[in-house]
Phi, psi and omega in degrees: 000130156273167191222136170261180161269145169263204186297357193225006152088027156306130168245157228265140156272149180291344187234118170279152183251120156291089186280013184307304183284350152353087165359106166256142140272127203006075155089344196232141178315158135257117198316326190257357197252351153320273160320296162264044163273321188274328175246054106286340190250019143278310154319328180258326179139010151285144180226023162244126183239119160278128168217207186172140192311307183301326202301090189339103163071017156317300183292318195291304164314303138335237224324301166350276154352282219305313193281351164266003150207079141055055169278327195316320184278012213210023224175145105317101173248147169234154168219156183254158132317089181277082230262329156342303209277001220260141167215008163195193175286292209296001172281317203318276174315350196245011144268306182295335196269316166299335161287338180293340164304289162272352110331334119110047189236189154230026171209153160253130178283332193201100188265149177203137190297136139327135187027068165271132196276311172177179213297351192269321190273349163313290157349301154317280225306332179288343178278317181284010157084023162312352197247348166282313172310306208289319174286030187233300208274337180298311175295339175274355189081343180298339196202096200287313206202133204248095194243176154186139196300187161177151181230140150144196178308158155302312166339297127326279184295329146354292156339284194266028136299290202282019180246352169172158176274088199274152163265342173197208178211139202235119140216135169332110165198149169208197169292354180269321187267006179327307177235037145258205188031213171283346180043175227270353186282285189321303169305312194301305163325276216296313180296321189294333174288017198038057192257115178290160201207107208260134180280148153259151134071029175306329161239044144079038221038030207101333191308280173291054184217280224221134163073064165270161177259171198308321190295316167326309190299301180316329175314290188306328187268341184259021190258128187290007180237129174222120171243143163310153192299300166328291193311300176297280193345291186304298211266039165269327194261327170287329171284005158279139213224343154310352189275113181262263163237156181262123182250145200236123184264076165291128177232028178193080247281335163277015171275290156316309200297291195326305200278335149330310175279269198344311179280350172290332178276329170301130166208156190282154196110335205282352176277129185283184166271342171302331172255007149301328198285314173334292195281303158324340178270298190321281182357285186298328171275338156305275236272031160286020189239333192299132174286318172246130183269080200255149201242354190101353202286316188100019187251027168236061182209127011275164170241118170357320194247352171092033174282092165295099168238028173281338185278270196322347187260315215265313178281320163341278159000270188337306171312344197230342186251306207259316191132172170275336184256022174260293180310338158262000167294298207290003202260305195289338184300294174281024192201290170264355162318331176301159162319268195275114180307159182227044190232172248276321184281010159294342175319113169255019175073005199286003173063356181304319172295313197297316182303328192269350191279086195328311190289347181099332207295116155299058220305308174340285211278008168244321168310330189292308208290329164318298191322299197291355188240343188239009158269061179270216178277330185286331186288347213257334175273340170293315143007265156330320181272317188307334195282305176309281192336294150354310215260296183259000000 
């Protein structure tokens, strides 16, 4: 296994066990093939385990584990906050105490507000006196290091680097995802401020695995480095030394073995240019579906109405590469999840962006069409309860 340093020169195994996925049987993790999966990716050399309050019986199952054999001093765990969920100062201990609870630990080593959208919603959490909380728990030792996650623009997130003195970071990114999301502008942000910056979503929910198209697939076999898809995938993202670790949500011990030898193989640098150029041909061949040729660049940002729309182009895409319900998760994620919606239909045509757009995009006349396809009635009542909630 390799290891990078986090901000305090812990070091990090480069590939995290995402524990979201866990293997179920009716309905309930199951617990033994769970254990061993986690301790074969102990047993290779991981020592970042991820979970989250929401993830159904995820903590509870991690800790089990952990604590019956006798890991816990030997291992990382991060969790999240469901800073969603907070409606007042006293949810702070009364979440936090509870995961600590089905960890079966009395620290999290690497804590992280869950989804944080934007600085607004950062804003709340500071009225509720977070940053007091969060230096209280740091000082009993209860929360080793403070991080937070984020699905959406760069722009933002840039932003909510530069909102309080994170020890570290979570974002979605793979080779698909180079200039969407916070994309490599992000990663780069977050390193130099000296954040260490842990990947999601390396393949893309699976997307770069399976039901790839053929001219991809083809790409990938005539290529003189033969690697599995999987494989390119990880060590795309390893070859990078902004990359702290990458987590993988394994559910299967020839999954762990596998990803586990790669990362054992992997280092940043290590892709020529032939196999950067390689994978850039993949690129292109996802995206022969794309409808707007958005590169991600920010330079029609900010928008007068609050419109993400390097996010609104990017889950839009998605919809024509991924399917309908993977393009209205990151569409809903990034748009009404936020404090202040970002979402297409806020557009009043004013054309400002559209003057900044390197590529030419007629943004007015691709934001109307983004609304029609991805505001239908299910996002618009899911909206609508985030508002209510919100509300009471």
């Amino acid at each position: 296994m390799n290891y990078r340093n986090d901000k305090y020169g812990n070091k990090l195994s480069i590939l995290g066990y995402g524990c979201m996925r866990f293997k179920r049987s009716g309905g309930k993790i199951d617990l033994e093939k769970a254990e061993k999966q986690v301790l074969t990716a102990y047993e290779g050399g991981v020592n970042y385990f991820d979970t989250a309050y929401i993830y159904p019986g995820s903590e509870a199952a991690l800790g089990e584990i952990v604590e019956k054999n006798g890991l816990r001093d030997k291992i990382n765990i991060a969790t999240k906050l469901p800073h969603y969920l907070i409606k007042s100062p006293g949810d702070l201990d009364k979440y936090f105490y509870e995961q600590l609870r089905r960890l079966r630990t009395d620290r999290v080593d690497y804590y992280l507000m869950h989804m944080l959208t934007d600085t607004a919603t950062w804003e709340r959490l500071r009225g509720f006196g977070i940053e007091d909380w969060i230096s209280e728990k740091k000082k009993s030792g209860e929360i080793r290091q403070i991080g937070f996650s984020y699905h959406g623009g760069a722009e933002t997130f840039c932003r909510l680097v530069d909102a309080y003195g994170w020890d570290f970071c979570m974002i979605q990114y793979n080779y698909m995802d180079e200039h969407s999301q916070a994309g490599r502008r992000g990663l780069c942000y977050a390193h130099e401020k000296g954040l260490p910056v842990m990947i999601m979503e390396p393949l893309r929910g699976g997307r770069l695995v399976n039901n790839l198209p053929k001219e991809a697939e083809k790409i990938f076999e005539e290529h003189s480095v033969k690697n599995t898809p999987v494989r390119w995938a990880f060590k795309w993202l390893w070859n990078q030394p902004e990359v702290t670790c990458v987590l993988s949500g394994m559910n299967s011990e020839e999954m762990v073995a596998d990803n586990v030898a790669n990362a054992s193989e992997s280092f940043a640098g290590e892709l020529s240019e032939a196999d950067e150029q390689m994978l850039a041909r993949v690129v292109s061949a996802i995206n022969s579906k794309m409808k707007v040729g958005c590169t991600g660049c920010g330079y029609c940002t900010p928008c007068p109405q609050n419109v993400d729309i390097p996010g609104c182009f990017a889950a839009y895409n998605r919809r024509f590469s991924d399917g309908w319900f993977t393009s209205l998760k990151e569409y809903f994620m990034c748009t009404a999840l936020r404090k202040n919606s970002s979402a297409a239909s806020n557009c009043v045509a004013c054309g400002k962006c559209a003057r900044h757009c390197p590529q030419g995009i007629d943004i007015p006349a691709e934001l109307k069409n983004v609304k029609a396809k991805m505001e239908g009635p299910a996002y618009k009542i899911a909206a609508k309860a985030v508002k209510l909630v919100r509300r009471f």
